[in-house]
N, C-alpha and C positions, 0 to 999 in steps of 0.2 A: 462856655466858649472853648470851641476844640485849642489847641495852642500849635502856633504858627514855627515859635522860636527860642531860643534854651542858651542857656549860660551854666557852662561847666568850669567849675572851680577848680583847677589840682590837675596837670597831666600825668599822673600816674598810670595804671593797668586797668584800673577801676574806672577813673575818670575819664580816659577814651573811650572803655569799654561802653562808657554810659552814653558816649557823645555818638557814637558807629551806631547803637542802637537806637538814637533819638534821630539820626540823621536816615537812615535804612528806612525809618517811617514817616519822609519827608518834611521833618525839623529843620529847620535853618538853624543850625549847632556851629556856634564858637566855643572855641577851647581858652581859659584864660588861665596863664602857670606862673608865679610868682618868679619863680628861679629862673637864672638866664638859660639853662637848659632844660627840656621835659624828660619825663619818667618815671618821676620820684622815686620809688624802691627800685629801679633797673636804669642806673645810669652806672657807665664806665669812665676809668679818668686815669691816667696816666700818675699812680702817685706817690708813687718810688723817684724810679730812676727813668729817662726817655727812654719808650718803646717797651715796658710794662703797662700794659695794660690790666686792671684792677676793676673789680665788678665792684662800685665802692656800698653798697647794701647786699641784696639778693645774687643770689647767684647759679642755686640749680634750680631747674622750674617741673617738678614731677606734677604740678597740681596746673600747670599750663596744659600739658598733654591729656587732663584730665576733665579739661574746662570743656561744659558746649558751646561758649560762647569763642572761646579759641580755636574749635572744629570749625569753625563757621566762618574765619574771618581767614582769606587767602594771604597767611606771614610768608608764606614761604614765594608768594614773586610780588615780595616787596623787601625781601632782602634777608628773612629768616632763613638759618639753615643750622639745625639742630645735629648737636652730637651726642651719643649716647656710649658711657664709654662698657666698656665689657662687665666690671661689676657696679651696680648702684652705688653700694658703700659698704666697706670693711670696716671691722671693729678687733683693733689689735690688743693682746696682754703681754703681761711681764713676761711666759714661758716662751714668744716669740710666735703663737700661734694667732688667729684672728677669724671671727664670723664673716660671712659677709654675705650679701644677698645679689644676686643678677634677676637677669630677668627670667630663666627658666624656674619656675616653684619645685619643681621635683629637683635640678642639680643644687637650688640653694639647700632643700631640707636634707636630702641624702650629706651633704656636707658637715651635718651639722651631728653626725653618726647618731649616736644614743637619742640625743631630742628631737631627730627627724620625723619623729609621729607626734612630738609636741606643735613641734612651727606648723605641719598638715593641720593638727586638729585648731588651731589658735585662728591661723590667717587664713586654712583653707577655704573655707566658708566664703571671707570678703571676696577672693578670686573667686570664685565657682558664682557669682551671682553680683559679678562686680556693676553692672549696670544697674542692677538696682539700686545698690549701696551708694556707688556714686549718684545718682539720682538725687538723692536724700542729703547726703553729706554738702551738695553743691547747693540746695536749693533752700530759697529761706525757710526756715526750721519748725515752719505751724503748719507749712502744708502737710495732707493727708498722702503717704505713701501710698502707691500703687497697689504694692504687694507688703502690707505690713507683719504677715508673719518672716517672711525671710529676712526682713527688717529686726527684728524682734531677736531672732537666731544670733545675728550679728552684734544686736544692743547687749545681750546679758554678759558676757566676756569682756566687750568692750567698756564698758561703765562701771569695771571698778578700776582699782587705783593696782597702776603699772607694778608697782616694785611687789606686794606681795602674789599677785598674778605671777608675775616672771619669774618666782623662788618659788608655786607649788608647779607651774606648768615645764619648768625644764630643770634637770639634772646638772646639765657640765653647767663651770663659769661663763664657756664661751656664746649658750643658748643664749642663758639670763642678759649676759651684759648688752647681748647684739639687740634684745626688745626691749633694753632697758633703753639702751642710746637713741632708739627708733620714740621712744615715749618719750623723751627730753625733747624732743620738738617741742613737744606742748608749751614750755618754759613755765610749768607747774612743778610743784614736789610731786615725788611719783607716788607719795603714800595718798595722795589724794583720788580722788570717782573721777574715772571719765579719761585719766590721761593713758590707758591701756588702748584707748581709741585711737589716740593717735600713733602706736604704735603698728597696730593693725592693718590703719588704716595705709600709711607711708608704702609699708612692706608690699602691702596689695597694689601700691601703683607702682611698684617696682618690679612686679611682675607681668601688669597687664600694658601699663605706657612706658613704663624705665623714670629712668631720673635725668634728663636729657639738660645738658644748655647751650645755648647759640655761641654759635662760630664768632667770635670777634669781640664779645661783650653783651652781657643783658640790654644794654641801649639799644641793640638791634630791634628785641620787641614794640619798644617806644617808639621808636622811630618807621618801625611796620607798620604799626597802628598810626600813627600820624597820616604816613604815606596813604596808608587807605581812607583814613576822613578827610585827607584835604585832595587827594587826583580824584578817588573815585566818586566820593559821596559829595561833592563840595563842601568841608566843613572847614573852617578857619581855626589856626593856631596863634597864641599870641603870649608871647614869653617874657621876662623882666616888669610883669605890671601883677602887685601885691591887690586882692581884695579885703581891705579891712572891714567893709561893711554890707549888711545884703541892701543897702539902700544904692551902692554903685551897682546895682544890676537891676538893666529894666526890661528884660525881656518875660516871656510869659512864661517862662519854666527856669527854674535855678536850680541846678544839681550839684552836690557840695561834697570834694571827695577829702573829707575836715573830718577828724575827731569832733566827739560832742562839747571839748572843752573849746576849742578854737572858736566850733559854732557861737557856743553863747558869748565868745569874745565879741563877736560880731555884731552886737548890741541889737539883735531879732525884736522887735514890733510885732505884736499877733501872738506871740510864741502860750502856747496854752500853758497854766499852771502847772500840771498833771505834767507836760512832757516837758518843760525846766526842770523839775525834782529829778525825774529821773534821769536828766543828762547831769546833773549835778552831781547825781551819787554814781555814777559811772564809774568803775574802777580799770586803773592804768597798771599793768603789769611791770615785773621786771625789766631793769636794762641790756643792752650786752655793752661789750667790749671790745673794741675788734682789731685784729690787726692782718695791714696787710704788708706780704714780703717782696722781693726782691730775690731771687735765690744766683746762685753759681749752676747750680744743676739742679736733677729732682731730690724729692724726701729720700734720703735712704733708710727705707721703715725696714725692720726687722721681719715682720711676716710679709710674706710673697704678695697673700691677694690686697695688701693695701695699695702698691705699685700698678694696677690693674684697677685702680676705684675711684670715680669722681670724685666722692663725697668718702671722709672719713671721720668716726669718731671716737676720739682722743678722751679715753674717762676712767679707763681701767675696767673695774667688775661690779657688777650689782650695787652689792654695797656702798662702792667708791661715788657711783654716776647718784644715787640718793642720798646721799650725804649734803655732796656739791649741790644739788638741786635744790636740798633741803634746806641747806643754810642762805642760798638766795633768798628762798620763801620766808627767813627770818631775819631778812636785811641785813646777810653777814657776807663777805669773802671766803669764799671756800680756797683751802691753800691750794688741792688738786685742782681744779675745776673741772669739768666738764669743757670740751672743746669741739666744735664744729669746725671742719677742715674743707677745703674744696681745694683740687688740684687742675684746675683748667687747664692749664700750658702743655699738661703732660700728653691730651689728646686734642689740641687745637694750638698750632705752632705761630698763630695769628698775637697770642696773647705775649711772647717776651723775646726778643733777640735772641737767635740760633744759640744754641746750647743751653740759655737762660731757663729759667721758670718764674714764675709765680704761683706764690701762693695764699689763701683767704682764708681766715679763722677765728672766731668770735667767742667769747665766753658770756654767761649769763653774771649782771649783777646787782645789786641792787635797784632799785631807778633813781635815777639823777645820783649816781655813785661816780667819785670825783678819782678814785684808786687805782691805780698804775697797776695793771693786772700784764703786763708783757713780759716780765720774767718768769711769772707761773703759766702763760701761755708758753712759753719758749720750755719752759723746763718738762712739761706735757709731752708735749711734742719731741724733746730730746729722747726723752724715758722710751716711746717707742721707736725709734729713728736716731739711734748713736751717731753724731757726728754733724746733726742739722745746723747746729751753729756756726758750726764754721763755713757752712754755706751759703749764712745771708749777708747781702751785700748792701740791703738797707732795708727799712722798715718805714708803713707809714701807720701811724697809733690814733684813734679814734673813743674817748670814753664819752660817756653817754651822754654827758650835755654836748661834746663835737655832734654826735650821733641824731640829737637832739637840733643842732643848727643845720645838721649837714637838708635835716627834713622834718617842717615843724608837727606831722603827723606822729614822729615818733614821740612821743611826750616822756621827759627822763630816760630816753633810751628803747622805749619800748617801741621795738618794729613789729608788733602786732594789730595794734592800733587798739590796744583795751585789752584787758585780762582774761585769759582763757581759761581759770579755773570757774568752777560750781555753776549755778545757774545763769551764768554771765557768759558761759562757753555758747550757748542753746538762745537765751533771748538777750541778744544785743542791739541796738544800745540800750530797748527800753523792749520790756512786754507789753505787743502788740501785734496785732491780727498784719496791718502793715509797718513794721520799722524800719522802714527807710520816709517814710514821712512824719515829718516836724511838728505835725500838725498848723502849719502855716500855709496857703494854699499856693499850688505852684512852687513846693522850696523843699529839698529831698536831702537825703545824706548817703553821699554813693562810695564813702569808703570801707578799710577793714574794718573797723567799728560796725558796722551789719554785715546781715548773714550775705553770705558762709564765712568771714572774718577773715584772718590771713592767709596772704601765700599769693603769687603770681597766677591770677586765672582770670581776673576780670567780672567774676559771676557779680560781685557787691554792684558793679559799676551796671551790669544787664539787667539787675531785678531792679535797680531803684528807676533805671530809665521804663522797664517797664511799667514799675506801679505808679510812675508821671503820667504818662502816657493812657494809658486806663483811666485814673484819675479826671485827665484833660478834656475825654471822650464825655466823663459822667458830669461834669462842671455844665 
């Protein structure tokens, strides 16, 4: 029986995305979002002081600009309006110098003097054949690449583990730290396979889309995406109502943007043997920490190009960023940590009262880590930027069970939605030809927990409505 009608769980990026694509193909698509507001990883909220504005999860969206499914969906007149600021993101050290990457690949590598043929020969590749890569990188991870040698070019650098990659591929401190901080996305140690990928990977969409985010707050996208399911497509939103079980949904298609542990809270009927185990043994990664400011003015960093950078990261050198990574991975408190920055205000004056700033910064921690990590975020950010404390005017402090309440996908903190180290990066949540089905018929799982797993782009939310849909046709 073709399906008529669909019930999507979770308004996040995913969960609209899946609902636009089941509506696009004449579904009668309700959206139903536990929280009194939609979004989930891209809501803003006022949470300092009035007229701060705070992106209170996500914040820059380089894998938005990178998604097909966001090429496709008109954000921009329904209220999107992207800023891109001059550099991607600087990475400052103690001599007062800093990497940093924009979008030209020839002025980021000449910057970087001596390792300027390293960053060519590492990322060049991704750039030079970036629609392939992203192809691959976006789409659920069994399918067969187009062009699998340029695939292949790309895989052998990329799949091994960042830290000793970044000490034989570049000479100064300032190469290594700048693809080391680019590889802490992964929120993996970087001695481990696979997180050189995402070093690669970042850098490359910093040259071909940038690292852009919305004027006024990440809610902008949520609310775009809303706007275009409920005027254009007819689809209905419906906010403040929890689904605790799949037996409150009686329509012919359920799409679930739920980790696999949530799912099986859900007490599933049908659920096959074979696919319980493997949501059981599903592994949930690290937490963060996060805090956001309130400032008097902007950061005053010591190197020039950090004042010029959305996105900045706070770790020191090689060594320092694996360390911190490393002792996450072993359920410890790193005293440096490693820190993720974002300076919105600085190029969008939407975000804090004339003169004001804010500012967004998270550290990785254990998961479900209960540790007061604000003073070694503060004292990070002092070491490159003398005098930042006397600039904040208040704070608001998030550790991973907040982090945890704030949205119950993140599980102990982890806004990934599942572990992105080893073979858990590649086949998530389970190994299967489709995994975004449950194996229940009509009942799918469209969050970061399947491919392509984290970040603002919507793709999890497009293939699982697709492999409904397909599915619906075959029934």
């Amino acid at each position: 029986m073709v399906a008529t009608n669909a019930t999507v769980v979770g308004s996040g990026p995913n969960g609209l995305a899946a609902a636009i694509t089941l509506a696009r193909s004449g579904i009668d698509v309700r959206v139903i979002e536990g929280a009194e507001t939609i979004g989930g990883g891209t809501r803003t909220a006022e949470l300092t002081l009035p007229g701060f504005r705070h992106d209170v999860c996500s914040a820059i969206h380089p894998l938005a600009m990178a998604s097909t499914f966001f090429a496709g969906v008109p954000l921009t007149e329904h209220g999107v309006r992207w800023i891109e600021p001059p550099f991607a993101v600087a990475h400052p050290l103690d001599d007062g110098s800093a990497g940093h990457v924009e979008r030209s690949f020839d002025a980021t590598a000449d910057a970087l003097g001596v390792d300027a043929g390293a960053y060519r020969r590492l990322v060049g590749h991704a750039v030079d054949n970036w629609q392939v890569i992203s192809d691959a990188v976006m789409a659920p991870l069994l399918t067969i690449p187009r062009n699998p040698f340029t695939l292949a070019r790309f895989g052998l650098p990329a799949t091994a583990p960042a830290a000793p990659l970044a000490r034989r591929a570049f000479k100064t401190p300032r190469g290594q730290a700048l693809f080391a901080g680019l590889a802490a996305h992964s929120i993996v140690p970087l001695t481990r396979p696979l997180t050189a990928s995402f070093g690669v990977v970042l850098a490359a969409t910093a040259h071909i889309v940038g690292w852009p985010f919305p004027a006024e707050g990440s809610d902008r996208i949520a609310t775009a995406l809303r706007s275009y399911l409920v005027e254009e497509l007819g689809g209905s939103v419906e906010t403040g109502r929890w689904i605790d079980a799949l037996s409150a949904i009686d329509t012919d298609l359920a799409l679930l943007d739920v980790t696999p542990r949530q799912f099986l809270s859900m007490s599933p009927s049908g659920l096959p043997t074979r696919v319980e185990r493997s949501y059981r043994r599903f592994r949930y990664g690290p937490g963060i920490f996060k805090v956001d400011y309130a400032l008097d003015g902007p950061v005053p960093w010591t190197a020039e190009e950090c004042r010029s950078a959305g996105t900045v990261h706070v770790g020191g050198t090689l060594d320092e960023i694996t360390d911190a990574e490393g002792a996450v991975g072993r359920g410890e408190h790193p005293e440096r940590p490693f820190v993720l920055v974002a300076q919105q205000s600085l190029f969008d004056d939407t975000r804090a009262p004339e003169g004001k700033h804010t500012l967004w910064a998270y550290c990785h921690v254990p998961t479900g880590s209960d540790v007061d990590m604000t003073e070694r975020i503060d004292t990070q950010i002092e070491r490159f930027a003398p005098g930042f404390r006397d600039l904040v005017l208040d704070r608001h402090v998030m550790n991973s069970a907040a982090v945890h309440a704030h949205n119950p996908n993140y599980i102990g903190g982890d806004i990934s939605g599942g572990s992105q180290s080893g073979l858990q990066s590649v086949f998530r949540p389970r190994l299967s030809t489709d995994p975004y089905s449950t194996g229940i018929p009509g009942v799918y799982l469209c969050s970061s927990s399947t491919p392509p797993g984290a970040g603002v782009h919507g793709m999890c939310g497009f293939h699982a409505a697709n492999s409904a849909l397909v599915a619906s046709v075959k029934r």
